[in-house]
C-alpha positions in Angstrom: -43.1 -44.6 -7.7 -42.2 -47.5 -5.8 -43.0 -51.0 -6.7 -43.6 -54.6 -5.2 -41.9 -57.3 -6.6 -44.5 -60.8 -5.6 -43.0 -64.3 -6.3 -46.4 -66.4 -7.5 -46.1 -70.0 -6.3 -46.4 -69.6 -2.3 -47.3 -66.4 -2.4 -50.0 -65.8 -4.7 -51.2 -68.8 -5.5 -50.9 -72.4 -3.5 -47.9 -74.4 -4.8 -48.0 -77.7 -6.1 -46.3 -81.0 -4.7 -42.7 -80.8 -4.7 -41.4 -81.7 -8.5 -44.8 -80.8 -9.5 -46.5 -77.5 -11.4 -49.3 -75.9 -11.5 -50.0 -76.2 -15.2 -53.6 -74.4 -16.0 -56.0 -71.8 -14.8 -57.9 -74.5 -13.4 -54.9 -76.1 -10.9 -54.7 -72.2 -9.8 -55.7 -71.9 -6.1 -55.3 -68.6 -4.6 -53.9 -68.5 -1.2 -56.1 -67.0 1.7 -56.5 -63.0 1.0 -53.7 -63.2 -1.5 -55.9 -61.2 -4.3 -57.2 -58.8 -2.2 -53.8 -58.1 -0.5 -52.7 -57.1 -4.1 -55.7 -55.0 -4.9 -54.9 -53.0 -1.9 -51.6 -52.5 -2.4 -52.2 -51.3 -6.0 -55.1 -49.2 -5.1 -52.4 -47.8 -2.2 -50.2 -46.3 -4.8 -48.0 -49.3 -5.4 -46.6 -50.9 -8.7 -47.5 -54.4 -8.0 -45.5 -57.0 -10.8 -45.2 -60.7 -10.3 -41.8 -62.4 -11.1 -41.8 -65.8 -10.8 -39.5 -68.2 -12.5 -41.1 -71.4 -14.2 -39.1 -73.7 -14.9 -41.6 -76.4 -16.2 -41.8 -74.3 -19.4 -38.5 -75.4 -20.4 -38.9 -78.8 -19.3 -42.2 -79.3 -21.4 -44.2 -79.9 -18.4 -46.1 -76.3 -18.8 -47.0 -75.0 -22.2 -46.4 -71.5 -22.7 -50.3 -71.0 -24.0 -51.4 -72.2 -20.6 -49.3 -69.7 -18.5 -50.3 -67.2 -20.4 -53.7 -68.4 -19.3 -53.0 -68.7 -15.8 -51.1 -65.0 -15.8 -54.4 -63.9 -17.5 -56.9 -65.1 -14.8 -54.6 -64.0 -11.9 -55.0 -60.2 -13.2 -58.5 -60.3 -14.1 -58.9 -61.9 -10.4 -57.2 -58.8 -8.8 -58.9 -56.2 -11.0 -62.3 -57.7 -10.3 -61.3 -56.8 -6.8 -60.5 -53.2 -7.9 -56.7 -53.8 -8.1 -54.3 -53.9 -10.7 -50.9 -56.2 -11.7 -49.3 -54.1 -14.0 -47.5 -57.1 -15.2 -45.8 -60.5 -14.6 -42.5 -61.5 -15.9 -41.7 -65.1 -16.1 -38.0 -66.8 -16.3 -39.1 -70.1 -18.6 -35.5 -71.5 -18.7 -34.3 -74.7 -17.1 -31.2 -74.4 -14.1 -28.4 -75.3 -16.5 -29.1 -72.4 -19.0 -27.1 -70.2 -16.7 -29.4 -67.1 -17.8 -29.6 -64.1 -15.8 -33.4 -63.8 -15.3 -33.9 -67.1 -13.1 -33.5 -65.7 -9.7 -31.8 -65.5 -7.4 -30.4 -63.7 -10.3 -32.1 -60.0 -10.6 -32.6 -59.9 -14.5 -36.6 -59.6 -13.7 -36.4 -57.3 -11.3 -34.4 -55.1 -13.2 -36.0 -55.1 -17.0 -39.3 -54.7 -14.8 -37.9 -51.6 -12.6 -36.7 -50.2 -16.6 -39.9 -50.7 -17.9 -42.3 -49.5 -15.4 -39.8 -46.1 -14.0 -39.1 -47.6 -10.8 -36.3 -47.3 -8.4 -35.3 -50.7 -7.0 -33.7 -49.5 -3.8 -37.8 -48.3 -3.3 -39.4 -51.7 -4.0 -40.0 -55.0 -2.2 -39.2 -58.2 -3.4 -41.5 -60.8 -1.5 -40.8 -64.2 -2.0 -41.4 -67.7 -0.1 -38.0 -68.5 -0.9 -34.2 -68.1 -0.4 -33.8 -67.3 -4.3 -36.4 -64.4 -4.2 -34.9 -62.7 -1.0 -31.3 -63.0 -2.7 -32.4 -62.0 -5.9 -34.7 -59.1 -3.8 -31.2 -58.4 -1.8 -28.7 -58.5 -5.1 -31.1 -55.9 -6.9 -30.9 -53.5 -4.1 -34.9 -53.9 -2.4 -36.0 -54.7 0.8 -37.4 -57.9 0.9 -40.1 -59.9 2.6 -40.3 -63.5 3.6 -43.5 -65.0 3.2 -43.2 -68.1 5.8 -45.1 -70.2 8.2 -42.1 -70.5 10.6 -40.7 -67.6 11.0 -37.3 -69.5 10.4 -35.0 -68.4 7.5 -31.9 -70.8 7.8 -30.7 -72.1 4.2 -29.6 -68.7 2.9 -27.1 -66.2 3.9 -29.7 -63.4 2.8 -32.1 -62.4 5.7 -35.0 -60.6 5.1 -36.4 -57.6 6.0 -39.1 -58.6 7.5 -41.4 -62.0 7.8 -44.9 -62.2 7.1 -47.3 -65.3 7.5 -48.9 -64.6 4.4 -49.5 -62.1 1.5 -52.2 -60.5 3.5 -50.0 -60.0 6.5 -47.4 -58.0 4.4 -50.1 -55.9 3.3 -51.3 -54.6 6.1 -47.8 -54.3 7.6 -47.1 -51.9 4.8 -50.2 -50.4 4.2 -49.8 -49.6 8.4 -46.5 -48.2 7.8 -46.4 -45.4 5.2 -47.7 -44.3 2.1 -46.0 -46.3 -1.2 -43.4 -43.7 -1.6 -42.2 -43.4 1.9 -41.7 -47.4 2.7 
């Protein structure tokens, strides 16, 4: 079965300020055909799991309650559209733990692949950032940018192919091939 890997903040949902976080269910504001792109993809076939690291969890500015929360409503969202996230996996450590599920490091990607019988070099890792195409790259997916400008330029990763939003990368994939021939 194949899977797609969806980074939340920029992809999912709107992110906040820079140095900021999105810290309850309430401050969650779905981007423009963001739910509906992952109820088609699930309802196509595909594994769809977020992996997002969050980083104000360590730093106190997000309690752990309140994610859970957020990770709640963002799956009841999707399945009220007919669509399922089989599950999110978080990275809640600060940069200078040095762990190896903050990506760019694959640790999520991997324990999710484990857990849910998936072959990584058969997924997509989408991401609005250098550190999920890296970590996409490292673990052996094809990756998508999610991006505005079309430019990539502050990582040595490129990837496999831009989108402009969410719903874009849906319907290039959906367009393209059934989950298992991508």
């Amino acid at each position: 079965m194949s899977g797609i890997f969806l980074d939340r903040d920029g992809v999912i949902i709107r992110k906040a300020a820079d140095g900021e976080y999105i810290t309850s269910a309430e401050e969650m504001e779905f981007l423009p055909g963001s739910a509906k792109a992952i109820a088609d993809l699930s309802r196509s076939g595909f594994k769809v799991i977020v992996v997002t690291n969050q980083r104000g969890v360590a730093t106190g500015k997000i309690e752990l309650l309140d994610l859970e929360h957020m990770h709640r409503k963002l799956k009841e969202i999707v399945a009220n559209l007919g669509g399922n996230v089989c599950d999110i996996f978080y990275c809640p450590h600060d940069l200078s733990e040095g762990c190896t599920c903050r990506k760019p490091n694959t640790g999520m990607l991997v324990q999710a692949a484990k857990m849910h019988d998936l072959l990584l070099s058969e997924c997509w890792m989408v991401g609005d950032a250098a550190t999920d195409i890296t970590a996409g790259k490292r673990a052996g997916c094809k990756t998508a940018l999610i991006t505005q400008s079309g430019e990539f330029l502050s990582c040595v990763d490129q990837p496999d192919i831009w989108a402009e939003s969410l719903a874009s990368f849906a319907a290039q994939i959906l367009c393209s091939a059934s989950p298992g021939k991508v």
